[in-house]
C-alpha positions in Angstrom: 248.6 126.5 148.3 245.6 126.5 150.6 244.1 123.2 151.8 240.9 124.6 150.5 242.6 123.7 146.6 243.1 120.0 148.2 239.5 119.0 148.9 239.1 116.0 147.1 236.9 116.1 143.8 234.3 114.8 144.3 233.1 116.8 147.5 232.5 119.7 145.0 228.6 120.6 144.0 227.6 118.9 140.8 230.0 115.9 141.1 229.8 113.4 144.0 231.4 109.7 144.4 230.5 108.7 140.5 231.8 111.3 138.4 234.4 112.3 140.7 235.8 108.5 140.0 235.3 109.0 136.4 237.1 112.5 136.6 239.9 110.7 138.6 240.6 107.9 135.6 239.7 110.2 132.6 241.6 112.8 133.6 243.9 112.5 136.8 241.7 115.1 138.4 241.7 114.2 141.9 241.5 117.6 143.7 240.1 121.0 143.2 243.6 122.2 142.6 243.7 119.5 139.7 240.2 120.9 138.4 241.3 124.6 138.5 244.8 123.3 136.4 242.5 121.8 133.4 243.0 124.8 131.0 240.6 125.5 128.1 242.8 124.5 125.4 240.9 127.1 122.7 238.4 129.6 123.0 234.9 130.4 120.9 234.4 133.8 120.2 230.5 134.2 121.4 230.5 137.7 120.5 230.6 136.8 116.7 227.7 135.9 115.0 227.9 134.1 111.2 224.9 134.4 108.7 223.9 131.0 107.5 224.8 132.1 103.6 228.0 132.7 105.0 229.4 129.1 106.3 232.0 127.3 104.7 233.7 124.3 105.7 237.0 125.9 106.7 235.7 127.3 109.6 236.4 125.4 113.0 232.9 126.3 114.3 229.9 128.8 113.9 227.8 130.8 116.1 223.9 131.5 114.3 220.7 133.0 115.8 217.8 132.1 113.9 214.3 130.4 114.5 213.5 126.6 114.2 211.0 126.7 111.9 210.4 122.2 112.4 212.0 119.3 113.4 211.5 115.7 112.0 212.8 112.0 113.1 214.4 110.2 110.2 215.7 106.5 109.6 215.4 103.3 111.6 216.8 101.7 114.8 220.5 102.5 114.5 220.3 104.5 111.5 217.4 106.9 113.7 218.7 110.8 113.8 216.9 113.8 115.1 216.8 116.7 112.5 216.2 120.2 113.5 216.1 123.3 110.5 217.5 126.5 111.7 216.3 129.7 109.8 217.8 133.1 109.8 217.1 135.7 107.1 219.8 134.7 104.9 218.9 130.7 104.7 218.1 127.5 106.2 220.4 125.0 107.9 220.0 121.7 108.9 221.6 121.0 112.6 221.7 117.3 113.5 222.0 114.8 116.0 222.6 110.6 115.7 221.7 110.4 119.9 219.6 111.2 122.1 216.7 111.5 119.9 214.0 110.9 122.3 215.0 113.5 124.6 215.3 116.0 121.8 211.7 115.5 120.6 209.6 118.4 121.7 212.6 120.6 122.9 212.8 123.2 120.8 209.1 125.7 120.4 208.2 127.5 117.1 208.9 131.1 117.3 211.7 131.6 119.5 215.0 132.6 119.2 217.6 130.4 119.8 221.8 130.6 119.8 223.8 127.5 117.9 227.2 126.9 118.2 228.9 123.9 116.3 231.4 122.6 113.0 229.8 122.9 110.1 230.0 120.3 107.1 228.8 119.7 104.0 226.7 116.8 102.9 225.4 116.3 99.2 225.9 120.0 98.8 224.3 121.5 101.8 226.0 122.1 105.0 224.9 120.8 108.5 225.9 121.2 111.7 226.5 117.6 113.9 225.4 117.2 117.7 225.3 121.4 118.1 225.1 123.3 121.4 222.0 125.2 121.5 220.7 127.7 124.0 217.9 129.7 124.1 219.0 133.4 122.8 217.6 134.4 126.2 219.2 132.3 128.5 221.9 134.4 131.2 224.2 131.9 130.4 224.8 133.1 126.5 224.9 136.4 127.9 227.4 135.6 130.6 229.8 134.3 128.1 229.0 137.0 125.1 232.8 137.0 124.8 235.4 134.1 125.1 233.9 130.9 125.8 236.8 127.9 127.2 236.6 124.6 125.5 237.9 121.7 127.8 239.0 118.0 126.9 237.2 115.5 127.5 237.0 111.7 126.6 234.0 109.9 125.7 233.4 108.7 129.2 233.3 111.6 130.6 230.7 112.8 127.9 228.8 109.6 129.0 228.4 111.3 132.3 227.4 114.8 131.0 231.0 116.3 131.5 231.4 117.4 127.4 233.5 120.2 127.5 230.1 122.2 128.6 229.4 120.4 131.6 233.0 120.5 132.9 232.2 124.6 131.7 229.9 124.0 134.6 232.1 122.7 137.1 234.6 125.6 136.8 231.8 127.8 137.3 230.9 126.6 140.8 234.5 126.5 142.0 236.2 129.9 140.5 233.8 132.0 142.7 234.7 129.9 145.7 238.9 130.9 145.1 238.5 134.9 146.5 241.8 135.0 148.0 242.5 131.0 148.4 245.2 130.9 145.6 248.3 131.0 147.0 251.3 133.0 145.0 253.7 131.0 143.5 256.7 133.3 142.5 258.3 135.9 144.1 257.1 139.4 144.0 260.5 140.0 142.3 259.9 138.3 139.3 256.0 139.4 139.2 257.0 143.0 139.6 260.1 142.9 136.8 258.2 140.9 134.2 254.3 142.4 134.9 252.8 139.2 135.5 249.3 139.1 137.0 249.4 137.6 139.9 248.2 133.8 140.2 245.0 134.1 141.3 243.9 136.5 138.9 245.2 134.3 135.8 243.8 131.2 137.3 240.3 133.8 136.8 241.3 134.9 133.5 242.5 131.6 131.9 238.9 130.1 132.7 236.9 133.2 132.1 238.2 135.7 130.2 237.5 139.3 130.5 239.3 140.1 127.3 241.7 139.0 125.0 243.8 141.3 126.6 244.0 139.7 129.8 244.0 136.3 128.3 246.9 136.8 126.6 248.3 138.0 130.1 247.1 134.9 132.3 248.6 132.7 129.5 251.6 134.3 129.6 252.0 133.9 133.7 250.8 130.5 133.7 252.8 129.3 131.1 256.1 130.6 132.5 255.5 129.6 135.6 255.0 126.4 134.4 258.5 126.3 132.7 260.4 128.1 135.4 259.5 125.2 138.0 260.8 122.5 135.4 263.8 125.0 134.8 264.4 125.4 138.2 264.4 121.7 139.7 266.5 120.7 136.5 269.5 123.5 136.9 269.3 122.6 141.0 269.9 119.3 140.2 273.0 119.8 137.9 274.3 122.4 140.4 274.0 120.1 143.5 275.4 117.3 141.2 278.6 119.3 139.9 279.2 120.5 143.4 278.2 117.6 145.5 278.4 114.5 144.1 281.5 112.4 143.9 282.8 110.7 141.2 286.1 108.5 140.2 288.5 110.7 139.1 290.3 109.4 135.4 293.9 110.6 136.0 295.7 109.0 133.3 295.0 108.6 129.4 297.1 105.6 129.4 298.4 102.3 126.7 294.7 101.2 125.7 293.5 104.9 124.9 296.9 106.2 123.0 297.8 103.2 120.9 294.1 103.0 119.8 294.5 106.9 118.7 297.8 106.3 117.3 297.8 103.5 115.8 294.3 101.5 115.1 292.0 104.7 114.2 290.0 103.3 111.4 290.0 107.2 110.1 291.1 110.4 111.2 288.5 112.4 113.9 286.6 115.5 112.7 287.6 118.2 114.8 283.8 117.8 116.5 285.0 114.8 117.3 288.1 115.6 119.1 286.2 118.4 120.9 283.8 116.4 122.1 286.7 114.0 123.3 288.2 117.0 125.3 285.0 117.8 126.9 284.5 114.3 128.3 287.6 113.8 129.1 287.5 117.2 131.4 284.3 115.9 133.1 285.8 112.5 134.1 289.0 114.0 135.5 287.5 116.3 137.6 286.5 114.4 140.9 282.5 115.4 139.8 280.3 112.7 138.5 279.3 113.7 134.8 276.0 113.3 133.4 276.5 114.6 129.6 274.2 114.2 126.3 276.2 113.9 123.5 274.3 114.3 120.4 274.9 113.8 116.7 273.4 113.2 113.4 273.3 110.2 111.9 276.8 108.7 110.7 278.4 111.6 113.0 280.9 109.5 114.9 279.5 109.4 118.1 280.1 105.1 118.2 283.8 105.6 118.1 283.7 109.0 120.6 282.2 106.8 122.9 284.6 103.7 122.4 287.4 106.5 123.3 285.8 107.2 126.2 285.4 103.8 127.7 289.0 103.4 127.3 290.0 106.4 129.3 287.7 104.3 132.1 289.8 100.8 131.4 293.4 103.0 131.4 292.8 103.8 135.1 291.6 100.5 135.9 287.6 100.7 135.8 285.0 98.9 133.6 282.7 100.5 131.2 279.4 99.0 129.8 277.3 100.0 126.9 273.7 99.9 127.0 271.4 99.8 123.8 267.3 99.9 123.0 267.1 97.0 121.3 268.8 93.3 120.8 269.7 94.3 116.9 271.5 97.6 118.1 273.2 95.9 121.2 274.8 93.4 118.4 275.3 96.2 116.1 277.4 97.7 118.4 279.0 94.5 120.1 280.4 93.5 116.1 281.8 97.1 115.7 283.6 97.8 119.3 285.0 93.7 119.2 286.2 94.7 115.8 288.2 98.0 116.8 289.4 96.8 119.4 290.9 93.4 118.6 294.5 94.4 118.4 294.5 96.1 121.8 293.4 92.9 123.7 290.5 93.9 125.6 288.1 91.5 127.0 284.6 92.3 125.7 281.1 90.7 126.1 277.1 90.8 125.1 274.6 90.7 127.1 270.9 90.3 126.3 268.1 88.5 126.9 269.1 85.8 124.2 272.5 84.6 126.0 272.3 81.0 126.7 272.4 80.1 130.7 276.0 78.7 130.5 277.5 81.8 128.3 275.4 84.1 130.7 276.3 82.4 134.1 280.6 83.0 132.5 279.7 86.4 131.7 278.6 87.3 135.6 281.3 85.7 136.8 283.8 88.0 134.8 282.0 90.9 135.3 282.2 90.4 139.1 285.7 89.3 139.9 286.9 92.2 136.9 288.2 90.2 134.1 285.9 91.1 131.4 285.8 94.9 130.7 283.5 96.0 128.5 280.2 95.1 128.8 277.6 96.0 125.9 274.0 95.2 126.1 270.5 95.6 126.4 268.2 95.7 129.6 269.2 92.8 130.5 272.0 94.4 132.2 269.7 96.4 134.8 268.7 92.8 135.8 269.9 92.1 139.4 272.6 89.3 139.1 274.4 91.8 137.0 277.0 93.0 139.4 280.5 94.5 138.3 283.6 94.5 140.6 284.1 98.7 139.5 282.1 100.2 136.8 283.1 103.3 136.1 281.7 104.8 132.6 278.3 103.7 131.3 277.5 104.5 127.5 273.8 104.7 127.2 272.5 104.7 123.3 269.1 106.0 122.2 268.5 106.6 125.7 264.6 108.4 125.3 263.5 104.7 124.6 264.5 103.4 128.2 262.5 104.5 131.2 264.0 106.5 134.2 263.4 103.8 136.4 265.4 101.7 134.3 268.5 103.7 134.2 268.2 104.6 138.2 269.6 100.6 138.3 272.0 100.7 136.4 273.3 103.8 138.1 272.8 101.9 141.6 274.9 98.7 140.8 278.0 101.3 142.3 278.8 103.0 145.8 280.3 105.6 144.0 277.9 106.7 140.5 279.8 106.0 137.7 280.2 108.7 134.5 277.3 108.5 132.7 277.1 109.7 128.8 273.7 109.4 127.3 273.7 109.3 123.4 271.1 110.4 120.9 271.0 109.9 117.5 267.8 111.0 116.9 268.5 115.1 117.3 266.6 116.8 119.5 265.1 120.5 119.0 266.5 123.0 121.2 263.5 123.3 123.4 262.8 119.9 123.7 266.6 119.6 125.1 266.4 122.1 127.3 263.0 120.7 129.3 264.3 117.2 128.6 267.8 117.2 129.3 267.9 120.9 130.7 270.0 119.1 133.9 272.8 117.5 131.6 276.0 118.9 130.1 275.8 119.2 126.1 277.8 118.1 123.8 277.1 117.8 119.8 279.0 116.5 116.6 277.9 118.5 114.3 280.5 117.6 111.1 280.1 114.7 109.3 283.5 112.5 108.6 285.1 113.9 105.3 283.9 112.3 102.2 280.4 111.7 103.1 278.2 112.9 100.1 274.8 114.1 100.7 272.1 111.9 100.4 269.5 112.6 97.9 266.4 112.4 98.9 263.3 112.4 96.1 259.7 111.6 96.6 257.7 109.3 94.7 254.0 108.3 94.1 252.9 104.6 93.3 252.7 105.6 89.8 256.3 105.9 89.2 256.8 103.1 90.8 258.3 100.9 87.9 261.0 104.0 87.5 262.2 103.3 91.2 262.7 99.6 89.8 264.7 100.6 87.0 267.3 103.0 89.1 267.2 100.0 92.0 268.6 97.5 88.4 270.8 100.6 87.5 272.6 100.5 90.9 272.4 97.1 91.8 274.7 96.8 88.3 277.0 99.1 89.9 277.8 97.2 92.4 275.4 99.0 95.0 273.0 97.3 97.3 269.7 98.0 98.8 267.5 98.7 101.5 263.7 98.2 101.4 261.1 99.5 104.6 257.9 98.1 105.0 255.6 99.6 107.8 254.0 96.6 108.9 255.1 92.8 108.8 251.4 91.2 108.2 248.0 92.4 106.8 246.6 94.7 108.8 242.5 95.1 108.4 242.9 98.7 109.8 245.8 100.0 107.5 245.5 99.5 103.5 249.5 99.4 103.9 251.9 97.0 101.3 253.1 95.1 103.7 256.2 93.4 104.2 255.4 89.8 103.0 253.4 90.8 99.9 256.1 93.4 99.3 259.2 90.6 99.5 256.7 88.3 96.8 256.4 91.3 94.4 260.2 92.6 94.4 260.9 88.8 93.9 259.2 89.0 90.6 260.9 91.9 89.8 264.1 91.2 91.2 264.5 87.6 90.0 267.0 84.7 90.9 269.4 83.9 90.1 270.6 87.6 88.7 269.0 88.7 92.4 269.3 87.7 95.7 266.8 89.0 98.7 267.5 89.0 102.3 264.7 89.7 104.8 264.5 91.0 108.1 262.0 92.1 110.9 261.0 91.7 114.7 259.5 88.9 115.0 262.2 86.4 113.6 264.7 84.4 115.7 267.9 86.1 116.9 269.7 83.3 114.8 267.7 83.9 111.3 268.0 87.5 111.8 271.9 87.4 112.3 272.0 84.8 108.9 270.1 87.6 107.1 272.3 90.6 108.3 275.2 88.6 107.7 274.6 87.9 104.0 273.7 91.3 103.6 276.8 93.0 105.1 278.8 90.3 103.2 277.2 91.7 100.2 275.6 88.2 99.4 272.3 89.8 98.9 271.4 92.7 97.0 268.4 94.0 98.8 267.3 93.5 102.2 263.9 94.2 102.7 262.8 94.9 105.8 260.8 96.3 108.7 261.6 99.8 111.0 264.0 97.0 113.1 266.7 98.2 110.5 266.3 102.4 112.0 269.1 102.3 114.1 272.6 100.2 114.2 272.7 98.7 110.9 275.9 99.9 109.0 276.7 98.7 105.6 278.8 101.4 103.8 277.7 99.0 100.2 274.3 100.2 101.1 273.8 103.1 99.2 269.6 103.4 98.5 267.2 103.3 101.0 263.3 102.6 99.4 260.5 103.6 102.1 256.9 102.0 101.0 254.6 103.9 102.3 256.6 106.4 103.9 253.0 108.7 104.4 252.8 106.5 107.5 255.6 107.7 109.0 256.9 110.2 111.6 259.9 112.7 110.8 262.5 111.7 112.5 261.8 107.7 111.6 262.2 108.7 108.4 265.4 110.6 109.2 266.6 107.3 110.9 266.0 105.3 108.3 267.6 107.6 105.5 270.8 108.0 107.4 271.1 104.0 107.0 272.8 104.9 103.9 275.4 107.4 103.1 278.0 105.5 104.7 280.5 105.3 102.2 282.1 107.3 99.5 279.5 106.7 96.7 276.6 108.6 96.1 273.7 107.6 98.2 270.2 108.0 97.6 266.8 107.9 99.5 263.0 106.7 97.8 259.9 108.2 99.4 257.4 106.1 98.1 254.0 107.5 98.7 250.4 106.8 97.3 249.1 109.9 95.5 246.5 111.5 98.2 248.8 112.9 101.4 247.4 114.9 104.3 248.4 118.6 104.7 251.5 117.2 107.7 252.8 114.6 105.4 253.0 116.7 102.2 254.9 118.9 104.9 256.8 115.7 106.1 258.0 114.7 102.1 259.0 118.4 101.5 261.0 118.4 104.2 262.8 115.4 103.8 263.8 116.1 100.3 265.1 119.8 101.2 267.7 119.1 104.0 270.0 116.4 105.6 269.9 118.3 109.2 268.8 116.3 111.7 268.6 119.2 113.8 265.9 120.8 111.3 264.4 118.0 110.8 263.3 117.8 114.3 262.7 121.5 114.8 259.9 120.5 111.7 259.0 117.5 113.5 258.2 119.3 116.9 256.0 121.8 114.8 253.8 119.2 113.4 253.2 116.4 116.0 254.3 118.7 119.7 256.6 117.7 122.3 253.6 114.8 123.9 254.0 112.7 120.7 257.9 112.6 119.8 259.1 108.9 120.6 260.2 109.0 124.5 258.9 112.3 125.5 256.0 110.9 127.6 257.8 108.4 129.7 260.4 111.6 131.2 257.6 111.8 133.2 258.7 115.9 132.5 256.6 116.3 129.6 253.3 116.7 131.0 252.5 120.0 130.0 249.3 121.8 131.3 249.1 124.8 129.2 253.0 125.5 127.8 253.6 124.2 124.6 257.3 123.7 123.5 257.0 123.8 119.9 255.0 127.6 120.3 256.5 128.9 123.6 260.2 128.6 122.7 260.7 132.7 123.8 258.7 131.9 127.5 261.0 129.0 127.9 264.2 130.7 127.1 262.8 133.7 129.4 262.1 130.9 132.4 265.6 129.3 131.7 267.4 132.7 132.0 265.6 133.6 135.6 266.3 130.1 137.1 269.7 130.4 136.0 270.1 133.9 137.3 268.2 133.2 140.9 270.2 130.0 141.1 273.7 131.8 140.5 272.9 134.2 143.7 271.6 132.0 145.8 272.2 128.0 144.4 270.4 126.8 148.0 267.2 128.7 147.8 268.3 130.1 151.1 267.3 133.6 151.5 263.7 135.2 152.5 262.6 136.0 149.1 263.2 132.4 147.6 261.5 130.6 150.1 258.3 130.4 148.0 260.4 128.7 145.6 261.5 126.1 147.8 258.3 125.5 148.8 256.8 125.2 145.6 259.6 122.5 144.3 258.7 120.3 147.9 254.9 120.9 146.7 256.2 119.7 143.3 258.8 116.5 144.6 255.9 115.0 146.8 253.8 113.8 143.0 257.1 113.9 140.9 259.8 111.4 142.1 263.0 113.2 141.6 265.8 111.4 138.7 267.9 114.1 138.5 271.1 112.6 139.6 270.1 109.9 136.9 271.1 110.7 133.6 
């Protein structure tokens, strides 16, 4: 890239040291370069014209011509708007602003023709048109941009400051002249030759003016692959320089600890995904290569006990293992199941999180260090520098999207030598998502649930059946069944009209009565010692329901447990809701999930309840999910530090990605170092790339 493309911001016409600050905190836009990379993220049609009997309040915006035939100040002090009343020959519309009155007064003359572009909406049955852009139907500008007009982001600080997506319209139209052959190409004349591509300076052109749809469609197409090929690229380098160079303890034996826990104290027999799964690992960690493998599986899979196996391959050949989890509740979760299975075999297990007393803690080190205690399950707290171990050599990490990179970069440094690293996900991921997220890490995935798990059924409810879902909870609760019940929120909220968790607890008391009943509750905020109380007298089946907060999502297992009530399930996402669901269905009986809703849902959540009640796959579920909210909003995507898109969007460009995958993977097969003359380019582009990215790859 030229150094022309690195002149700071604010050295561009129309900017200076003010805006170009604002620019720099709004939106990251420090240089040129950064300026020409904000794409338009839709595009008005300014060739179409609508007549004003025409509107309707579908339509994202309209273009009019048409006179102003008067204007008129209305209201007082805050309540003051400026009304101006467009007239074609069709009708009369009135266009409206709340600010900047003042200015507006005298701006528009009788008699002339003028262009408005804006939404429309409807007010006491006549439409309007809010804080339009209006230019005179003379003005060179209009005609410049008679076809495909960009709109930008833009926050309301940058508005502020007169950059609305117009005024940053204006910005790009002092730089794009200025780039005549000062865009450097980014991908070898192969690929641009084999795939048509336009080159990259003449998509920068298109993507911020268009000619045509044509050869917008064509400047997408470029950027956006291009944009996915670099990600590609740096993550299938990584993997390769990791599976060939980097060194890792070699597993020989499968020894007493993992053969008399198969043999003898299985709590059920494996699903064949299961024992796959088990062979693949057990490949990697014999291999002299460090692996770095995401093993993902539904809810209930089986992935708790696949990774139990594994840690015991570790302690056969004489290594520790550790088990890292999200949350305090999950870390426990965990530490009660693993102690349990693995009682009769003797092994010396611990928890660590941030609740351990100094005394307990202080023991804990000390065995981790000198080699006595060896397995270790926790939460961040084992990152924490006086956790040292005398040979760590497999590390479990659970739910791993909610830790940050930088977090699991110390874990992986408390060894010379890296340790095996398998990075579990319950929560599936879409294909696409996998591929940009974890596109550097060996996949594995259970995908068979044990045998005789029933499918859950799933049925959405408004508040008016809400006494019915009281009556089936009585009908269960007879047969011996208990209950879970999610709240959203654990106090009153003046933003959210949401039941919340206390005033929810109070009613199901009157409806679920002692002494017939008994209640347990549970959320975040409680001590670690209440919480385990609660838990405890719900697993011991003292309590009939638990009601609770989202803290119940992940690690609770109570195979009793066999209906899961969400209040206010509206509020939230997909694959929450898939969590939460999948807290039940862990025994033989019938299970059964309760969306309660109130009666008016948006367009998504209708879409969310639908789903929910057709399928148990995870994996669909999240395909949906991805649809609805994109990649930027799924729990964990934004902390990658990968996710920060431009102009590809994962849930649309699944066939550019694929395409990107399949020529990294084919470049990097030929020539794995990026040595020869033609894929120099590329090697410079990934340095461009490493210098504002720090590079995890050899982190899970």
């Amino acid at each position: 890239m030229s150094n022309f493309l690195d002149t700071p911001i604010e050295y561009l016409k129309g900017i200076g040291p003010q805006r170009g600050d604002i620019l720099k905190k709004e939106l990251q836009i420090f240089t040129y370069y950064d300026l020409l990379s904000l794409y338009p993220f839709r595009y008005v049609d300014r060739s179409k014209f609508y007549k004003i009997k025409d509107i309707n309040e579908e339509l994202p915006y309209v273009q009019l011509k048409g006179k102003i035939i008067r204007t008129e100040l209305l209201g007082e002090k805050f309540a003051k708007r400026f009304v101006a009343y467009l007239k074609d020959d069709t009708g009369v519309i009135e266009l409206v602003w709340f600010q900047g009155a003042k200015w507006l007064e005298g701006k528009f003359k009788p008699d002339i023709e003028y262009v408005v572009l804006g939404k429309p909406s409807e007010f006491r049955g006549k439409y309007n048109i809010t804080h339009p852009d209006v230019d005179l139907a003379s003005d060179e500008s209009v005609k410049l941009n008679a076809v495909l007009q960009p709109v930008y982001p833009s926050t309301e600080k940058l508005k502020s400051k007169g950059l609305d997506s117009k005024g940053i319209l204006k910005l790009q139209e002092v730089l794009i002249p200025q780039l005549q052959h000062k865009i450097e190409e980014t991908l070898p004349d192969s690929i641009i030759n084999q795939y048509k591509f336009l080159s990259k300076e003449l998509a920068c052109k298109q993507i911020h003016f268009p000619e045509n749809p044509e050869l917008l469609k064509k400047a997408e197409l470029r950027l956006k692959f291009e944009e996915l090929f670099y990600i590609q690229l740096k993550l299938l380098k990584s993997k390769h320089f990791r599976k060939n160079s980097v060194q890792s303890f070699v597993f020989e034996k499968l020894g007493h600890y993992f053969n008399s826990f198969f043999n003898e104290h299985l709590p059920f027999e494996l699903t064949n995904a299961q024992k796959r799964v088990i062979k693949e690992i057990r490949n990697d960690v014999r291999s002299g290569k460090q692996m770095n493998r995401l093993l993902q599986g539904d809810v209930g899979s089986g992935k708790t006990i696949v990774s139990l196996m594994c840690m015991l391959m570790a302690l056969d050949n004489n290594f520790q293992a550790c088990l890292m989890a999200p949350t305090e509740i999950l870390a426990q979760q965990h530490f009660i199941t693993i102690s349990e299975l693995i009682k009769p075999l003797g092994i010396t297990c611990a928890l660590l999180t941030g609740s351990v007393k100094t005394k307990a803690r202080k023991e804990i080190l000390q065995n981790l260090a000198d080699g006595t205690l060896q397995i270790i399950i926790g939460t961040h707290a084992l990152l924490e520098d006086p956790v040292k171990f005398k040979n760590l050599g497999f590390v479990v990490i659970d739910e791993q999207h909610r830790f940050g990179v930088a977090q699991r970069a110390k874990l992986h440094n408390k060894n010379v030598n890296p340790p095996h690293v398998l990075v579990m996900s319950a929560t599936p991921i879409p294909r696409t998502l996998a591929m940009t997220l974890y596109g550097d890490l060996d996949t594995s995935v259970i995908d068979e649930l044990p045998p005789g798990r029933k499918p859950i059924q799933t049925i959405h409810y408004t508040d008016a059946k809400r006494l019915r879902v009281y009556g089936f909870m009585k009908e269960q609760i007879a047969l011996g069944r208990q209950i879970y019940v999610v709240y959203p929120l654990i106090e009153e909220s003046e933003k959210l009209d949401l039941k919340n968790l206390m005033e929810g607890y109070d009613s199901l008391s009157e409806q679920f009565p002692l002494p017939e009943y008994r209640i347990s509750i549970l959320h975040g905020r409680m001590e670690s010692d209440k919480k385990d109380f609660e838990m405890q007298a719900f697993v011991k089946g003292q309590t009939h329901i638990m009601v609770a907060t989202t803290v119940i999502e992940v690690g609770v297992n109570v195979p009793n447990a066999s209906v899961m009530v969400i209040e206010n399930a509206e509020r939230f996402g997909l694959s929450q809701l898939h969590q939460l669901r999948g807290r039940v269905g862990r025994g033989a009986d019938q299970s059964y999930c309760m969306l309660l809703t109130s009666f008016k849902l948006s367009q998504d959540a209708k879409v969310r309840m639908e789903t929910m009640c057709r399928t148990n796959d995870g994996f669909e579920v999240a395909e949906v999910d991805l649809q609805l909210r994109g990649p930027g909003d799924i729990e964990g995507t934004q902390q990658s530090g990968i996710l920060n898109l431009k102009i590809a969007d994962l849930a649309k460009d699944q066939q550019i990605l694929q395409l990107a995958r399949q020529v990294a993977t084919e470049i990097l097969e030929a020539d794995p170092q990026l040595l020869k003359t033609e894929n120099q380019i590329l090697n410079r582009q990934l340095i461009r790339q490493n210098k504002t990215n720090i590079n995890w790859g050899k982190v899970a």
